[in-house]
C-alpha positions as CSV (number, residue, x, y, z in Angstrom):
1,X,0.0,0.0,0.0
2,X,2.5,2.2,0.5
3,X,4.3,1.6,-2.6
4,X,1.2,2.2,-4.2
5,X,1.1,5.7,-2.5
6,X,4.8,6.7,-3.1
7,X,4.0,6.2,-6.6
8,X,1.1,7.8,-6.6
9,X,2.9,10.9,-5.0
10,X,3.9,12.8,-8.8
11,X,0.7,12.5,-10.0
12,X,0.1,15.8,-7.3
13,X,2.9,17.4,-8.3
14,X,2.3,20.8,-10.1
15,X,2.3,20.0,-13.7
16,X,4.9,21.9,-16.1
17,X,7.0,22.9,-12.7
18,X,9.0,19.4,-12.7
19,X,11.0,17.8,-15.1
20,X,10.3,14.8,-16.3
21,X,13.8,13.0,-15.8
22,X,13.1,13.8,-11.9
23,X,9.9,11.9,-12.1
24,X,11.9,9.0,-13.4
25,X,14.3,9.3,-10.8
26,X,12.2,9.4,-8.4
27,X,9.8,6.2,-9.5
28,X,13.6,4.3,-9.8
29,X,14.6,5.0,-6.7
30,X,10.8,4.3,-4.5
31,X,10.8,1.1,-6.7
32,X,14.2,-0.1,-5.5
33,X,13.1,0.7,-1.8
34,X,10.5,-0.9,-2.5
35,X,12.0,-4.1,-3.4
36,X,14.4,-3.9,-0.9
37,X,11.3,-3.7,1.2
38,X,9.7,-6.4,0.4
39,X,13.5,-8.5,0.5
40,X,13.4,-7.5,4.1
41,X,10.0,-8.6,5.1
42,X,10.0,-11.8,3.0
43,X,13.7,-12.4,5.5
44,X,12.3,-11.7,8.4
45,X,9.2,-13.5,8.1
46,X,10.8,-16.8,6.9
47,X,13.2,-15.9,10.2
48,X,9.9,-16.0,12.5
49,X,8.4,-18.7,11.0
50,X,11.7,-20.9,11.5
51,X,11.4,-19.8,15.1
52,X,8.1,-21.0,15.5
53,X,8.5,-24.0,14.0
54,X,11.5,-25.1,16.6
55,X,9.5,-24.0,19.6
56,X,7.2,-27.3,19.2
């Protein structure tokens, strides 16, 4: 959801005002969070669900 959001985010930008090679920058960079994200959570899930799974 917040991905979604962050992506979201130019469309309010004021039009004309920002170029469009920021934009693009900007979309890169959230994506790549985003993924690294998503790496992180996918980890630390698999982490507690090992945990779990030793407790009995």
């Amino acid at each position: 959801m917040a991905a979604a959001f962050l992506w979201a985010l130019p469309l309010l930008w004021p039009h004309g005002e920002t170029r469009v090679s920021a934009v693009l920058v900007y979309l890169f960079v959230t994506w790549g969070l985003s993924v690294l994200a998503s790496a992180a959570l996918a980890r630390a899930l698999r982490r507690a669900e090992r945990d779990t799974d030793t407790d009995g």
